[in-house]
mmCIF file of the N, C-alpha and C atoms, coordinates in Angstrom:
data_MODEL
# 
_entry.id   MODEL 
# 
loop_
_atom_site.group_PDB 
_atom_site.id 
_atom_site.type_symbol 
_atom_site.label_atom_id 
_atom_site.label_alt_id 
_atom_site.label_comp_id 
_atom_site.label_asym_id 
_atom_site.label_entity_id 
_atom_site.label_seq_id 
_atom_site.pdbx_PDB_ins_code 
_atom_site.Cartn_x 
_atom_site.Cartn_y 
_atom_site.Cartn_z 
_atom_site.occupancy 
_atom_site.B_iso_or_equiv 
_atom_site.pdbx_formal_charge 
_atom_site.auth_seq_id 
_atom_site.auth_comp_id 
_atom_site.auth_asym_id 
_atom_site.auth_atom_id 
_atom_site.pdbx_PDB_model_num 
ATOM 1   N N  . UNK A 1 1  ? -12.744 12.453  4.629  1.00 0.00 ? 1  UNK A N  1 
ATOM 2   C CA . UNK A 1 1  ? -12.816 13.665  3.845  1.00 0.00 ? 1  UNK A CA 1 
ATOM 3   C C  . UNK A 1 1  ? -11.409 14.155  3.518  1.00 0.00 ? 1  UNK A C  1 
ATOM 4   N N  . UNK A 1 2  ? -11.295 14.988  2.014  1.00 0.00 ? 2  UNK A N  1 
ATOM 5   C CA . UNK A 1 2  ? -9.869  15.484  2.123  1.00 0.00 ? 2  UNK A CA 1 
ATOM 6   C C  . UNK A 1 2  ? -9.832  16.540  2.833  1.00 0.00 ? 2  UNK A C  1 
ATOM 7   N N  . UNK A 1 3  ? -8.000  17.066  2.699  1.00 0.00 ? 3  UNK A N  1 
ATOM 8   C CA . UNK A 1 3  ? -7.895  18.071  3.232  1.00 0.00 ? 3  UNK A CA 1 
ATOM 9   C C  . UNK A 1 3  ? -8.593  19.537  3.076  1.00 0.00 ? 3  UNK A C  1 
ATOM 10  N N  . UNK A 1 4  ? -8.912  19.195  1.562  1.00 0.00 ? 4  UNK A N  1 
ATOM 11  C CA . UNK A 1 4  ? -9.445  20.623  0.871  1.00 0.00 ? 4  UNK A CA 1 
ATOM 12  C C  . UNK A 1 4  ? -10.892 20.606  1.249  1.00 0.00 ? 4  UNK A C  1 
ATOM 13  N N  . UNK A 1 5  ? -11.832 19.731  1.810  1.00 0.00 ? 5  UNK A N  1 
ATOM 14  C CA . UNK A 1 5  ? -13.210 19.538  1.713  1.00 0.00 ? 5  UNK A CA 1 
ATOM 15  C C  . UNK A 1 5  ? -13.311 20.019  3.285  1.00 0.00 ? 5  UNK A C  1 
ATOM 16  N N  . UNK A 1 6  ? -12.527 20.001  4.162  1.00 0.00 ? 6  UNK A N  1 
ATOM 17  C CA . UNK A 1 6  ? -12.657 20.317  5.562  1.00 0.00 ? 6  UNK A CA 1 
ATOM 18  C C  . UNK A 1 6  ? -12.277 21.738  5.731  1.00 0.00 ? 6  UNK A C  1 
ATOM 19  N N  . UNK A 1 7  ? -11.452 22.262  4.680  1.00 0.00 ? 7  UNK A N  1 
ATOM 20  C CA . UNK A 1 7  ? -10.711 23.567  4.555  1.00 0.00 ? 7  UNK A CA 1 
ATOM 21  C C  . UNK A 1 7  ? -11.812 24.635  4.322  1.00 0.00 ? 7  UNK A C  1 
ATOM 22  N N  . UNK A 1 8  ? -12.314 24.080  2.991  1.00 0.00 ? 8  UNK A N  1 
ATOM 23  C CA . UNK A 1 8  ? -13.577 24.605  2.630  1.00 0.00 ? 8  UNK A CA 1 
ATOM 24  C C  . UNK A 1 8  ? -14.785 24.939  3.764  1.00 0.00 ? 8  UNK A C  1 
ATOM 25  N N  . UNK A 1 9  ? -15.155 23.579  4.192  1.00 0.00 ? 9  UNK A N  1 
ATOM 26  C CA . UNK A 1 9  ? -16.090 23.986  5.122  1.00 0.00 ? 9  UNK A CA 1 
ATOM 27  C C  . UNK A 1 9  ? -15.755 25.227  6.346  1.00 0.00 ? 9  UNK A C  1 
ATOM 28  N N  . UNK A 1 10 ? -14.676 24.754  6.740  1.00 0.00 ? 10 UNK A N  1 
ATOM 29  C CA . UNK A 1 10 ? -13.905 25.558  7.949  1.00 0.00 ? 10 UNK A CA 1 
ATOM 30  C C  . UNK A 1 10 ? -14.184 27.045  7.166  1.00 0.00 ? 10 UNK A C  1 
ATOM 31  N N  . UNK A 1 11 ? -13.525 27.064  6.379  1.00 0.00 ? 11 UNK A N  1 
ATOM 32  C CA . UNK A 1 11 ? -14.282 28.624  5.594  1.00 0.00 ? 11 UNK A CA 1 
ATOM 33  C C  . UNK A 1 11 ? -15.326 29.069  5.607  1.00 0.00 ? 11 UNK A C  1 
ATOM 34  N N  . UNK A 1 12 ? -15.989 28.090  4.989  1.00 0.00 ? 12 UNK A N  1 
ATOM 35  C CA . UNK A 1 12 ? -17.946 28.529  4.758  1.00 0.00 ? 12 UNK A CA 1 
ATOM 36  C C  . UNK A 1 12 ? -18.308 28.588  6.058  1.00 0.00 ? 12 UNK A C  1 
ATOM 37  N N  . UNK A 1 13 ? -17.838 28.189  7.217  1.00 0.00 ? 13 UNK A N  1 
ATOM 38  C CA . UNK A 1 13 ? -18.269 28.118  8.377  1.00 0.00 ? 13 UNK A CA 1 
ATOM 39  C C  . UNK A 1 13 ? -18.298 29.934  8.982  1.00 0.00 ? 13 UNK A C  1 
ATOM 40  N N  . UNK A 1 14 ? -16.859 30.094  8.780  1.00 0.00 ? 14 UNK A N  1 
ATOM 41  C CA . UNK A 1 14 ? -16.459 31.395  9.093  1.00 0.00 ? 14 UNK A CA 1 
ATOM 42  C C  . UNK A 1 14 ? -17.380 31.894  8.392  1.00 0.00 ? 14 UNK A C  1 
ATOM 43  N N  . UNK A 1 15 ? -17.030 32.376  7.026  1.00 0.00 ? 15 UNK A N  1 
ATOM 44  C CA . UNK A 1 15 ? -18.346 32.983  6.419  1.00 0.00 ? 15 UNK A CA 1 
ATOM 45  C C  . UNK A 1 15 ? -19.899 33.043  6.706  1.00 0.00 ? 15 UNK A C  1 
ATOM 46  N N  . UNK A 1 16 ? -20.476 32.186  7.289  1.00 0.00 ? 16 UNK A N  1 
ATOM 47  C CA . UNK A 1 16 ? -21.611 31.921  8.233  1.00 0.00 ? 16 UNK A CA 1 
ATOM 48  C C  . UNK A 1 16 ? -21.925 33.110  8.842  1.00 0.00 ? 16 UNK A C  1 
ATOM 49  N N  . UNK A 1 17 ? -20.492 32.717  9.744  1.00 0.00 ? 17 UNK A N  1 
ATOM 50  C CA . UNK A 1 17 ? -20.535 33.311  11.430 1.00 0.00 ? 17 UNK A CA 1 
ATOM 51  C C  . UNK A 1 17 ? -20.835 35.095  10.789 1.00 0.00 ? 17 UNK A C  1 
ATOM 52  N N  . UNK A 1 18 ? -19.650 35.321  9.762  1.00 0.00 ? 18 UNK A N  1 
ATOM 53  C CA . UNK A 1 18 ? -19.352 36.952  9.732  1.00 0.00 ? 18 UNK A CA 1 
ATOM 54  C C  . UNK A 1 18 ? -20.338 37.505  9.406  1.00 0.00 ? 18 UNK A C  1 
ATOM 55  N N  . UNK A 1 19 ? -21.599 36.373  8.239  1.00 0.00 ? 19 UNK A N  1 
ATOM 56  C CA . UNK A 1 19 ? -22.577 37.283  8.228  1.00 0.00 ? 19 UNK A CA 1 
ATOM 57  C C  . UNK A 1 19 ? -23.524 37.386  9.266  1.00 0.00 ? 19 UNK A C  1 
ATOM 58  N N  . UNK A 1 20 ? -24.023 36.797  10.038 1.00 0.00 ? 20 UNK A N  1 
ATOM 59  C CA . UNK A 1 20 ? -24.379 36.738  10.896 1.00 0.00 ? 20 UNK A CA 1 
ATOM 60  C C  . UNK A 1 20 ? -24.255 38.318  11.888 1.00 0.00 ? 20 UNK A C  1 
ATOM 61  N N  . UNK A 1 21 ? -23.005 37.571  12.289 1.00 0.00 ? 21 UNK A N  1 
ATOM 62  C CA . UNK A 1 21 ? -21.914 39.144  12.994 1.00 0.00 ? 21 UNK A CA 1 
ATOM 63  C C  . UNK A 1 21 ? -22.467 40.224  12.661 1.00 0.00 ? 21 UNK A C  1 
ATOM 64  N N  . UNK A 1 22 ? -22.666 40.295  10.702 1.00 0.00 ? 22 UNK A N  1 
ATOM 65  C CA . UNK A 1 22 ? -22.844 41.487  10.540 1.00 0.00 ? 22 UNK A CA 1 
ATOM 66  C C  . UNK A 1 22 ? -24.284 41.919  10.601 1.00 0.00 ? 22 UNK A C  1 
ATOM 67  N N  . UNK A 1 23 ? -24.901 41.153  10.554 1.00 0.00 ? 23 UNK A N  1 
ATOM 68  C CA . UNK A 1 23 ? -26.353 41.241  10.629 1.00 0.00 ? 23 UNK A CA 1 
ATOM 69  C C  . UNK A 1 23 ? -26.562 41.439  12.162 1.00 0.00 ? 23 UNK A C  1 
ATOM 70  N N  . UNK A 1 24 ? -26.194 41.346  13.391 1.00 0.00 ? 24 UNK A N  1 
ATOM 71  C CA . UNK A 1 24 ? -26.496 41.690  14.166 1.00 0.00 ? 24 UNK A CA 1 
ATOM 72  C C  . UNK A 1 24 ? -25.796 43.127  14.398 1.00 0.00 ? 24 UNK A C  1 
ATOM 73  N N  . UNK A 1 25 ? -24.687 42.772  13.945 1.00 0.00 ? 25 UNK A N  1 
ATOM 74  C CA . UNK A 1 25 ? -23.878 44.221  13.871 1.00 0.00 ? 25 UNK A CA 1 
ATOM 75  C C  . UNK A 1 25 ? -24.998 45.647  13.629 1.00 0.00 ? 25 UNK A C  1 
ATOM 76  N N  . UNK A 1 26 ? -25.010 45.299  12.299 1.00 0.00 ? 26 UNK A N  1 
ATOM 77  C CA . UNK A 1 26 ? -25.735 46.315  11.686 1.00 0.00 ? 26 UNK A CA 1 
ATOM 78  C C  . UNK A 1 26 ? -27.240 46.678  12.545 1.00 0.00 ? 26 UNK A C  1 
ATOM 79  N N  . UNK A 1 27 ? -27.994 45.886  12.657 1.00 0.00 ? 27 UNK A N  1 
ATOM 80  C CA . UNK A 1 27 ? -29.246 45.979  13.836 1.00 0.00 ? 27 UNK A CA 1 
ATOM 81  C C  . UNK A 1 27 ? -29.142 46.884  15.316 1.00 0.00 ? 27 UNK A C  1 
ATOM 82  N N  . UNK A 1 28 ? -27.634 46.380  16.200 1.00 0.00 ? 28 UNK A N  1 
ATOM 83  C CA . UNK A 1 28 ? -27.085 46.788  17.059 1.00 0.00 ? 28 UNK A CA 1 
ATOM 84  C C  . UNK A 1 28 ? -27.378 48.246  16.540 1.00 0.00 ? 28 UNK A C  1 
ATOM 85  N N  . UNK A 1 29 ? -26.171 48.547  15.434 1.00 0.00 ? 29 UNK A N  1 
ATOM 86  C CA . UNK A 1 29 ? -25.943 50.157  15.470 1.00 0.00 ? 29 UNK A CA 1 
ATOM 87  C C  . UNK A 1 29 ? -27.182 50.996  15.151 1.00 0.00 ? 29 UNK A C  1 
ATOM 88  N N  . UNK A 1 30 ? -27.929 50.129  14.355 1.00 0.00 ? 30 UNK A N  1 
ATOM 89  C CA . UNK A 1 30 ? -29.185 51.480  14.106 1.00 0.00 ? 30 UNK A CA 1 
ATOM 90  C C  . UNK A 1 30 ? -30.214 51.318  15.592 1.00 0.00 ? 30 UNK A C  1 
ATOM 91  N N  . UNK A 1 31 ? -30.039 50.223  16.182 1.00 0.00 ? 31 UNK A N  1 
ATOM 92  C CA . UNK A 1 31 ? -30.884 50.503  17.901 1.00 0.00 ? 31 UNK A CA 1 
ATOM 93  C C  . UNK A 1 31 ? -30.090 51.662  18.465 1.00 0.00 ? 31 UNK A C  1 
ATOM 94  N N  . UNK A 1 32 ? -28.537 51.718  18.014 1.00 0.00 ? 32 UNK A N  1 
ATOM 95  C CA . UNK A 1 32 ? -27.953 52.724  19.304 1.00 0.00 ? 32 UNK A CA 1 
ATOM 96  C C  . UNK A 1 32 ? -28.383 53.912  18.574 1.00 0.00 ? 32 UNK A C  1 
ATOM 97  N N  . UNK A 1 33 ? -28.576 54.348  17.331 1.00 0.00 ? 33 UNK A N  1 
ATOM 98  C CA . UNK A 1 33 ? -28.696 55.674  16.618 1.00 0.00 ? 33 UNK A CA 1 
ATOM 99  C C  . UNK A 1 33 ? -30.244 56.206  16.920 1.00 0.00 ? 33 UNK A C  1 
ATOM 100 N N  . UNK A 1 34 ? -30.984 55.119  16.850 1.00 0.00 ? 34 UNK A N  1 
ATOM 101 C CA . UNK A 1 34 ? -32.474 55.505  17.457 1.00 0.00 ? 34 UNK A CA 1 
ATOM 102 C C  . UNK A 1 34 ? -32.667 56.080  18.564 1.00 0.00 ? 34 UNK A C  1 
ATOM 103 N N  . UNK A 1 35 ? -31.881 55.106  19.679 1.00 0.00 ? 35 UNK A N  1 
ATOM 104 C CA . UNK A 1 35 ? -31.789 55.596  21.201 1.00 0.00 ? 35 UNK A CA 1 
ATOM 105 C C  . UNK A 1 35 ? -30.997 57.229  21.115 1.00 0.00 ? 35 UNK A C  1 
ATOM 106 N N  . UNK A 1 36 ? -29.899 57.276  20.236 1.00 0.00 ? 36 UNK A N  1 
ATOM 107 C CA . UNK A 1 36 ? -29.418 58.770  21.062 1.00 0.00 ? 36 UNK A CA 1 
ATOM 108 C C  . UNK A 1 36 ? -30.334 59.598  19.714 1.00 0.00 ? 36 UNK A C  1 
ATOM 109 N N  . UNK A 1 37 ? -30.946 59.249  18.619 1.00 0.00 ? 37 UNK A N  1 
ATOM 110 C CA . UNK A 1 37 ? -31.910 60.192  18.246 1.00 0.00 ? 37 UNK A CA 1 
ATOM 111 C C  . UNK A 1 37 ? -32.688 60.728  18.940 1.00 0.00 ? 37 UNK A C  1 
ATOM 112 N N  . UNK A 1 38 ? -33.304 59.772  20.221 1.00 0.00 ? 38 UNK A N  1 
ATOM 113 C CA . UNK A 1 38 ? -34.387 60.141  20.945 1.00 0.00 ? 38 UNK A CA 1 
ATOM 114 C C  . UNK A 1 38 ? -33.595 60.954  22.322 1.00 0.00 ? 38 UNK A C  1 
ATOM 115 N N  . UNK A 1 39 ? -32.405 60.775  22.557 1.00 0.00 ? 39 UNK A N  1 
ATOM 116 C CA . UNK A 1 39 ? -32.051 61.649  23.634 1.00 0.00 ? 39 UNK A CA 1 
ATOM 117 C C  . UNK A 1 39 ? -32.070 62.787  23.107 1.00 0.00 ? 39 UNK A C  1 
ATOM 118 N N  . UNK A 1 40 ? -31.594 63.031  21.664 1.00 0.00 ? 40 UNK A N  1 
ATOM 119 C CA . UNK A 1 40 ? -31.317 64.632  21.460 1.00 0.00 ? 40 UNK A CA 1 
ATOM 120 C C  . UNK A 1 40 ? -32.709 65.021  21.178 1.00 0.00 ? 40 UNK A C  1 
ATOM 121 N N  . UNK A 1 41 ? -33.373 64.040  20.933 1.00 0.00 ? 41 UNK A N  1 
ATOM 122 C CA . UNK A 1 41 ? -34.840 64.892  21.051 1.00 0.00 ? 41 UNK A CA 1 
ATOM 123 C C  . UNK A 1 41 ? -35.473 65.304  22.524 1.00 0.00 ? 41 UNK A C  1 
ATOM 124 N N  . UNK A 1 42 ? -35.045 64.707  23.416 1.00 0.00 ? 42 UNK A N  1 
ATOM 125 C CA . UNK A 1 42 ? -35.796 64.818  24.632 1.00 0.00 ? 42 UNK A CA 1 
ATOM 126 C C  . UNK A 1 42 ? -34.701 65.816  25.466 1.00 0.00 ? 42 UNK A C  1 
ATOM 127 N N  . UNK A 1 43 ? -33.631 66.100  24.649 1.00 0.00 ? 43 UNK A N  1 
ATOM 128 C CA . UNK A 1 43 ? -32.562 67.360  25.503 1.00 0.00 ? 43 UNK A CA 1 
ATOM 129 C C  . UNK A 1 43 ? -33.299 68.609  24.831 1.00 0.00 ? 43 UNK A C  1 
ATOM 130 N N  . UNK A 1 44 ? -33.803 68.319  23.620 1.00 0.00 ? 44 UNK A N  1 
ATOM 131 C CA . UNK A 1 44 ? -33.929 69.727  22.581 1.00 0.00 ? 44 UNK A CA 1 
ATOM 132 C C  . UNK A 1 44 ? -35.704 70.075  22.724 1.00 0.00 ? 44 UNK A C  1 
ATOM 133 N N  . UNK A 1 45 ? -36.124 69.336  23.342 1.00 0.00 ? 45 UNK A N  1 
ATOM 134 C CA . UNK A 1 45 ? -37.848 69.502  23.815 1.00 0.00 ? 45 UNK A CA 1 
ATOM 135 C C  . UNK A 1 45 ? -37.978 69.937  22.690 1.00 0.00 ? 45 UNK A C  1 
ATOM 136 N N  . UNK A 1 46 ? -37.741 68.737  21.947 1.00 0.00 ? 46 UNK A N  1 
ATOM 137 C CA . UNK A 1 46 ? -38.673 68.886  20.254 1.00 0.00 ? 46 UNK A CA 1 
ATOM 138 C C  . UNK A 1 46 ? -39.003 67.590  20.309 1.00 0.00 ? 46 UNK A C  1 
ATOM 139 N N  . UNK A 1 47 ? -41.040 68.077  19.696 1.00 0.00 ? 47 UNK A N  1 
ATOM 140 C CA . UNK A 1 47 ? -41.938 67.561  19.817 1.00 0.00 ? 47 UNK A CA 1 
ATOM 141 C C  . UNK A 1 47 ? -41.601 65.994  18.432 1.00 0.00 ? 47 UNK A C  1 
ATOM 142 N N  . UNK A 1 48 ? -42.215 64.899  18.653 1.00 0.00 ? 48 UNK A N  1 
ATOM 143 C CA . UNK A 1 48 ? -42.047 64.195  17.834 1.00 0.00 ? 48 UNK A CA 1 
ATOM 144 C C  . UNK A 1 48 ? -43.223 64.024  16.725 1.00 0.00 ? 48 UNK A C  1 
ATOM 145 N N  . UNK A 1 49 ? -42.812 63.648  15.344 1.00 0.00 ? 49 UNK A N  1 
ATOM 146 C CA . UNK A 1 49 ? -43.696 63.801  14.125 1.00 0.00 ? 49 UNK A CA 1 
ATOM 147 C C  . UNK A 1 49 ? -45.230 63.540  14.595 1.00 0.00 ? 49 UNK A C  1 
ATOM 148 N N  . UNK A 1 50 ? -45.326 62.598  15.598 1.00 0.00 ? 50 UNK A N  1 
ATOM 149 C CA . UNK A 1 50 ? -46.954 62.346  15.875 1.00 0.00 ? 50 UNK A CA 1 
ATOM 150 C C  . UNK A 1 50 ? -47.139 63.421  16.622 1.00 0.00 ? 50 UNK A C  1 
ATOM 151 N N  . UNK A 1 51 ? -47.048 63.521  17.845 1.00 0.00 ? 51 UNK A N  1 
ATOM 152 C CA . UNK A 1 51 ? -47.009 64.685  18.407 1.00 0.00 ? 51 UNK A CA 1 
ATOM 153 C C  . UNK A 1 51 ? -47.339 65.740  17.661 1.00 0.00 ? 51 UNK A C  1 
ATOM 154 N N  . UNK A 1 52 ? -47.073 66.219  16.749 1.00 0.00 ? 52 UNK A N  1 
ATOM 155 C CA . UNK A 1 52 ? -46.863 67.324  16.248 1.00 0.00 ? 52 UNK A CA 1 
ATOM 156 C C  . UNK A 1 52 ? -48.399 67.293  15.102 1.00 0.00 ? 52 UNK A C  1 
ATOM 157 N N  . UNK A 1 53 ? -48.669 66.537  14.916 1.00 0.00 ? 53 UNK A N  1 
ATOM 158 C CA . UNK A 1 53 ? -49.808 66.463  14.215 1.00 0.00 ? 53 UNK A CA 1 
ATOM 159 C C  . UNK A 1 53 ? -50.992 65.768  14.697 1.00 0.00 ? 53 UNK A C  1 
ATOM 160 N N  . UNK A 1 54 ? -50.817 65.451  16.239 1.00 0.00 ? 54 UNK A N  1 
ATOM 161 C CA . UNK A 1 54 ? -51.744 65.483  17.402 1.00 0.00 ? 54 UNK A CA 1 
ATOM 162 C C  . UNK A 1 54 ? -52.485 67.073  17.416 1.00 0.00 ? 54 UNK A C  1 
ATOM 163 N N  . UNK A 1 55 ? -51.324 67.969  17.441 1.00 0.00 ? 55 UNK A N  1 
ATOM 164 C CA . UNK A 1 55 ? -51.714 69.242  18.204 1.00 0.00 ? 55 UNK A CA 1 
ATOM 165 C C  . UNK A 1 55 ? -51.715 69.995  16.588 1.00 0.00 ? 55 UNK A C  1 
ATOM 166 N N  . UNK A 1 56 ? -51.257 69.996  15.704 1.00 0.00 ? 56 UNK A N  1 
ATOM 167 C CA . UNK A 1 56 ? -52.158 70.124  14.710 1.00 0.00 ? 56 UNK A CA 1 
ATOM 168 C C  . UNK A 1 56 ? -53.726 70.013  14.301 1.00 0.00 ? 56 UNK A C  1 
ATOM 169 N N  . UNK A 1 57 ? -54.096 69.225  14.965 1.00 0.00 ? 57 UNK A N  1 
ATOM 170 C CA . UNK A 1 57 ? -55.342 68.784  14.089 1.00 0.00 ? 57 UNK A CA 1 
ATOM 171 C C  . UNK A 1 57 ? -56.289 69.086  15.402 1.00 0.00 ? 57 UNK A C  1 
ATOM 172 N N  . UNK A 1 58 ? -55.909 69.461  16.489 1.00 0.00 ? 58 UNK A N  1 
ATOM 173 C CA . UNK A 1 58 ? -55.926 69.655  17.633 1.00 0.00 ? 58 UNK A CA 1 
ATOM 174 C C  . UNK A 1 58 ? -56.210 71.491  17.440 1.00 0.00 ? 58 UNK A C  1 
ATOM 175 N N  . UNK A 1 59 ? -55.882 72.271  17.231 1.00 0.00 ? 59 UNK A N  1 
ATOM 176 C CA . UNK A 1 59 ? -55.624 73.431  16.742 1.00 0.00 ? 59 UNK A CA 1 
ATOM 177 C C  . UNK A 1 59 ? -56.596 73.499  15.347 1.00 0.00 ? 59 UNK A C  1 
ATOM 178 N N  . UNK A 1 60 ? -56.773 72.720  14.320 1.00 0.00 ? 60 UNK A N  1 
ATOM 179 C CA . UNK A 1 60 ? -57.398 72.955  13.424 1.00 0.00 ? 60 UNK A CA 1 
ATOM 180 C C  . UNK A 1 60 ? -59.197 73.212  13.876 1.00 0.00 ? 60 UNK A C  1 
ATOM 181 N N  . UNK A 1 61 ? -59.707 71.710  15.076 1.00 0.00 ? 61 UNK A N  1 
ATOM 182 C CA . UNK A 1 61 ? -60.652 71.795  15.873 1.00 0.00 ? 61 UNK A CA 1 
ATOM 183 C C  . UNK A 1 61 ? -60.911 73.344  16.306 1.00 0.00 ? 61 UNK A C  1 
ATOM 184 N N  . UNK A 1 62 ? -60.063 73.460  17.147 1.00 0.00 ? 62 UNK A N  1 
ATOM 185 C CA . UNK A 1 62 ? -59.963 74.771  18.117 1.00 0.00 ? 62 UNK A CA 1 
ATOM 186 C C  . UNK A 1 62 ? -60.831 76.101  16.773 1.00 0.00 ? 62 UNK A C  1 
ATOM 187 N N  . UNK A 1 63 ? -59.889 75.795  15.938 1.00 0.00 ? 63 UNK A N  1 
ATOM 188 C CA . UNK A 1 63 ? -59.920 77.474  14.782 1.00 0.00 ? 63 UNK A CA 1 
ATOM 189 C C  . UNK A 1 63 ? -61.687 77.048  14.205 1.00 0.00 ? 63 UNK A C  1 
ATOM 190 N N  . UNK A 1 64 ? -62.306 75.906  14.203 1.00 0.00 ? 64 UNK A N  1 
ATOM 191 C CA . UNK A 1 64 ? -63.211 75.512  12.740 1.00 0.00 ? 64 UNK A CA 1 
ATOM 192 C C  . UNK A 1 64 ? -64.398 76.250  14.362 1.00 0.00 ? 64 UNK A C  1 
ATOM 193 N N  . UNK A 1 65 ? -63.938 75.752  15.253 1.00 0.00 ? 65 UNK A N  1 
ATOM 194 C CA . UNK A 1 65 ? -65.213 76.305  16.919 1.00 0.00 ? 65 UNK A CA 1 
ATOM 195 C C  . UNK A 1 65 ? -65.104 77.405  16.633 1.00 0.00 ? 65 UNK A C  1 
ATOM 196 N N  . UNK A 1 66 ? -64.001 78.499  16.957 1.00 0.00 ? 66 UNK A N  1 
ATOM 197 C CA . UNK A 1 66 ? -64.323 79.697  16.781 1.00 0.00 ? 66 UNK A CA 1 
ATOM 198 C C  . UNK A 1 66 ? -64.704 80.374  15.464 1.00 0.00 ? 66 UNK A C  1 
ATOM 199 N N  . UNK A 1 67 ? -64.331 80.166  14.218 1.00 0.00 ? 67 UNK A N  1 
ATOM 200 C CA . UNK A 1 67 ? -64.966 80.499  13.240 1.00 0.00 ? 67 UNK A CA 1 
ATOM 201 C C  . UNK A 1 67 ? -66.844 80.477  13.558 1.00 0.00 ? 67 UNK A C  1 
ATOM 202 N N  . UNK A 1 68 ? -67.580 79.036  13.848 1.00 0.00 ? 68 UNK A N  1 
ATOM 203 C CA . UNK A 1 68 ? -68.827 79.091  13.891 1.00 0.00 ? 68 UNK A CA 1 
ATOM 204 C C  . UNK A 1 68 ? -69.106 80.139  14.917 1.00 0.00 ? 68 UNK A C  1 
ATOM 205 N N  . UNK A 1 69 ? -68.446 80.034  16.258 1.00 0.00 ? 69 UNK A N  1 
ATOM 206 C CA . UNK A 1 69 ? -68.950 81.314  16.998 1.00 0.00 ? 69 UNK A CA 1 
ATOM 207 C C  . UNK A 1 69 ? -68.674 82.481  16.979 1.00 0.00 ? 69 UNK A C  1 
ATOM 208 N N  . UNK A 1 70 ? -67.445 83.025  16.226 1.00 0.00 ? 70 UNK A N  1 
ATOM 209 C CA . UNK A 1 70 ? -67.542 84.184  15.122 1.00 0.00 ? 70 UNK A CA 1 
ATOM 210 C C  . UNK A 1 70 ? -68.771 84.394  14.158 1.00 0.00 ? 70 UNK A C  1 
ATOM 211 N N  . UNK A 1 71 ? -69.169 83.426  13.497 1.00 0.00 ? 71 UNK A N  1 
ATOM 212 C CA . UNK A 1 71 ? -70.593 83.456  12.812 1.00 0.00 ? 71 UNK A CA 1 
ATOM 213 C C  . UNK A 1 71 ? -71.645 83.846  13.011 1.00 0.00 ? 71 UNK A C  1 
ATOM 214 N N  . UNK A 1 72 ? -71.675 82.693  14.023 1.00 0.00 ? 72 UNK A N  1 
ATOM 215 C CA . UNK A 1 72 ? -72.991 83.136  15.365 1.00 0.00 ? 72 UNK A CA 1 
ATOM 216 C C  . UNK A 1 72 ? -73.287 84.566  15.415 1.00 0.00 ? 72 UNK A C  1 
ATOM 217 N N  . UNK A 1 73 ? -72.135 84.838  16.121 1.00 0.00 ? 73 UNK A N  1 
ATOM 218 C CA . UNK A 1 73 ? -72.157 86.527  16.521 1.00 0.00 ? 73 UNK A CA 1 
ATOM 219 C C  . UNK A 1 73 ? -72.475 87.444  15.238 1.00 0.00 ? 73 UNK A C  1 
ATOM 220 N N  . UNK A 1 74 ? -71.927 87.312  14.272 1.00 0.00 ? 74 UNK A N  1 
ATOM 221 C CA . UNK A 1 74 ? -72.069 88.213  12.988 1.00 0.00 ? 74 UNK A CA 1 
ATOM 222 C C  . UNK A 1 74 ? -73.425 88.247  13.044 1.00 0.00 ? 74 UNK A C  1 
ATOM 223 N N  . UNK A 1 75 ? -74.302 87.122  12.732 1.00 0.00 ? 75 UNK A N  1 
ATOM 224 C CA . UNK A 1 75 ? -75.555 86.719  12.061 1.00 0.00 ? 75 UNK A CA 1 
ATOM 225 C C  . UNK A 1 75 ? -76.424 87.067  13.294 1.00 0.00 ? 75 UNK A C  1 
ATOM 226 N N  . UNK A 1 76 ? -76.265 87.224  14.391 1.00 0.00 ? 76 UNK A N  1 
ATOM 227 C CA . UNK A 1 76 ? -76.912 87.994  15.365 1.00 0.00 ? 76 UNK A CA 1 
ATOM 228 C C  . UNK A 1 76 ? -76.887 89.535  15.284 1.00 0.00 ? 76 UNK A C  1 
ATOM 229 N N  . UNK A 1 77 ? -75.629 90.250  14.770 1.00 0.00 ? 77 UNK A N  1 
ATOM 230 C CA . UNK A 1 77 ? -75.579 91.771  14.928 1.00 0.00 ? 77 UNK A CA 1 
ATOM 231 C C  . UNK A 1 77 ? -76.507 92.297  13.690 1.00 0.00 ? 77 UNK A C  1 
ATOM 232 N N  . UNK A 1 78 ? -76.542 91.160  12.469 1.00 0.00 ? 78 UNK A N  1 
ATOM 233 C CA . UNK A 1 78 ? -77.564 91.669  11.283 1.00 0.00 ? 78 UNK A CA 1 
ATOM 234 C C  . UNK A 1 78 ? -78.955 91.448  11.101 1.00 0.00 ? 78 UNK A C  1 
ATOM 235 N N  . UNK A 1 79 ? -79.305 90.822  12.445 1.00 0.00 ? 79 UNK A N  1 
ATOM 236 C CA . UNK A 1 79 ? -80.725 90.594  12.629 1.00 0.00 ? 79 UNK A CA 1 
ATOM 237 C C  . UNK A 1 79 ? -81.365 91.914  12.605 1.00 0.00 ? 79 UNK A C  1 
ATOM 238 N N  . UNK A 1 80 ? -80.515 92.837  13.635 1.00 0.00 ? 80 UNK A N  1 
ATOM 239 C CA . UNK A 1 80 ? -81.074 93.899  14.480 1.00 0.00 ? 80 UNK A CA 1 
ATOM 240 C C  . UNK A 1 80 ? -81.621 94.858  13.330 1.00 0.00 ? 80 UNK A C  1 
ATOM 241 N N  . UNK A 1 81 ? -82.860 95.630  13.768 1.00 0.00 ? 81 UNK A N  1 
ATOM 242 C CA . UNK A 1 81 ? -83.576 96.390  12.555 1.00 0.00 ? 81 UNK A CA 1 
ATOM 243 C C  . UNK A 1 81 ? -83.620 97.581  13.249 1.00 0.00 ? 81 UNK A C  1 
ATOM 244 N N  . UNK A 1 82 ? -83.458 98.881  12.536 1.00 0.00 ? 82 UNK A N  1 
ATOM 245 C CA . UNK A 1 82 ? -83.473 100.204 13.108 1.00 0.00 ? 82 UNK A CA 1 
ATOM 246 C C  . UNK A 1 82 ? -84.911 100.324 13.341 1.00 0.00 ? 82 UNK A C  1 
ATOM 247 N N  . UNK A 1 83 ? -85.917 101.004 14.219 1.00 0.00 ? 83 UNK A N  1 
ATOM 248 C CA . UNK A 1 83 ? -87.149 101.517 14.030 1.00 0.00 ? 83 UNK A CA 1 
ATOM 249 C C  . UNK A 1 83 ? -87.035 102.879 13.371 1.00 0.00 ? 83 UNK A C  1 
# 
């Protein structure tokens, strides 16, 4: 092989490696940004997006029960007939 055909490769080789590098690179840093996302969430006892629409819908239950037994009660006090 010539000199320039081994030069080349030796290059493309490097080039390989860096993307590579950077592709793990880049993976690395958004695992570490996730991890301290989740510390400042768990220092700041704030609830996470599921969470939060657990006890939403959780609460919506709760309000639709008492509405009917608010009902209940109404539709019982208008039964009553004066003599």
């Amino acid at each position: 092989m010539s000199k320039s055909k081994i030069f080349l490769n030796q290059i493309s080789k490097l080039i390989e490696q860096g993307i590579y590098n950077y592709k793990d690179f880049s993976n690395e840093f958004i695992s570490i940004l996730k991890s301290k996302r989740e510390e400042l969430i768990y220092r700041l006892k704030i609830t996470s997006s599921e969470e939060t629409e657990i006890l939403i819908k959780r609460i919506e239950k709760i309000e639709k029960k008492l509405d009917k037994i608010e009902k209940k009660n109404k539709i019982k006090k208008f039964k009553k007939v004066k003599k």
